[in-house]
C-alpha positions as CSV (number, residue, x, y, z in Angstrom):
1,X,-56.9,-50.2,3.4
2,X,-60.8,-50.6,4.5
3,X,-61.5,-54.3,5.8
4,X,-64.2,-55.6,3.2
5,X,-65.7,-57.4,6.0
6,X,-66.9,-54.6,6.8
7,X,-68.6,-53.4,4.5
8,X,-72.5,-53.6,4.6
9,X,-75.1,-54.1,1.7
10,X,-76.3,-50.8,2.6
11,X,-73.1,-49.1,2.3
12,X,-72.2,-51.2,-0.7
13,X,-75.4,-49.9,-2.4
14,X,-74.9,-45.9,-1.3
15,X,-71.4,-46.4,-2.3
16,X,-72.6,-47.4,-6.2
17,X,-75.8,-44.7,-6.7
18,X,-73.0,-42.0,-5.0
19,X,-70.7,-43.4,-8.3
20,X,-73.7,-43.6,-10.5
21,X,-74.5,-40.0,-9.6
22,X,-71.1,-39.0,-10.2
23,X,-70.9,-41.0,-13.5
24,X,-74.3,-39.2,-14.5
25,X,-72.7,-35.5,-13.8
26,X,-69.5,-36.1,-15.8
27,X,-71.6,-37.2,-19.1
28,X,-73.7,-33.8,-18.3
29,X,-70.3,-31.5,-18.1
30,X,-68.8,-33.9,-20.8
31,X,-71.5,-32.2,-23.1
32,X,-71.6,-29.0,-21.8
33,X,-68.3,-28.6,-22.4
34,X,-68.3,-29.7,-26.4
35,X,-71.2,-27.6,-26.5
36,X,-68.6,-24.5,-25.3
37,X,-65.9,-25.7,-27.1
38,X,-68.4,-25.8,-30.6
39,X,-69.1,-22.2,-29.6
40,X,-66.3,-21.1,-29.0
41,X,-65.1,-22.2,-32.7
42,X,-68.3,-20.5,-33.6
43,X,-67.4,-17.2,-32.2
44,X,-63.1,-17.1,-32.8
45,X,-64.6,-17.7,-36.7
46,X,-66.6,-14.3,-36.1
47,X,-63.9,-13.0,-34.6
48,X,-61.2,-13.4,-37.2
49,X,-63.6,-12.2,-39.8
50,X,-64.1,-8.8,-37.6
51,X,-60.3,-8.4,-37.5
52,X,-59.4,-9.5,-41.0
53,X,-63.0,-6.8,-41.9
54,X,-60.8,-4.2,-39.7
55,X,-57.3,-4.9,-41.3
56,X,-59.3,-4.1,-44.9
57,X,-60.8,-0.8,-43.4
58,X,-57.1,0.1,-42.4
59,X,-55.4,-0.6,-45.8
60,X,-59.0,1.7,-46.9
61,X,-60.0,-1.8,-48.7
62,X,-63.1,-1.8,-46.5
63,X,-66.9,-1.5,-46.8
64,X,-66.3,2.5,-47.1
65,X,-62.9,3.7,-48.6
66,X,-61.6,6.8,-47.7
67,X,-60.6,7.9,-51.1
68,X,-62.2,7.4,-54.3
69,X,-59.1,7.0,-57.0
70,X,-62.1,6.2,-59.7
C-alpha cells in the first residue's frame, strides 16, 4: 500500500481530473448504450413483424395469396 506521505498536491490533483475524466466517459457510454439497447427494441419489434408477415405469406394468409377460393 502507497505511503500517503507521499503523495503530492500535484499528484493528488492529476489523480482526481484522471477520475473525473473517467467518471465523464462512463456517463457518455452509459447513454450510448441505452441509446443501443432502445434501438435494439426498435429493430427486434421490426423484426418479429417481418417474421410473423413471413409465417402469413407461408400459411398463403399474406399480402398476396396464392389461391383465390372466392
Amino acid at each position: 500500500m502507497a505511503d500517503l506521505e507521499n503523495i503530492t498536491d500535484e499528484r493528488a490533483a492529476r489523480r482526481f481530473h484522471q477520475m473525473a475524466s473517467l467518471e465523464r466517459q462512463l456517463v457518455v457510454k452509459g447513454e450510448q448504450i441505452a441509446s443501443c439497447k432502445e434501438h435494439l427494441k426498435e429493430l427486434t419489434k421490426d423484426y418479429d413483424g417481418l417474421i410473423g408477415r413471413m409465417r402469413a405469406a407461408a400459411r398463403d394468409e399474406g399480402d398476396l395469396p396464392l389461391f383465390d377460393l372466392q
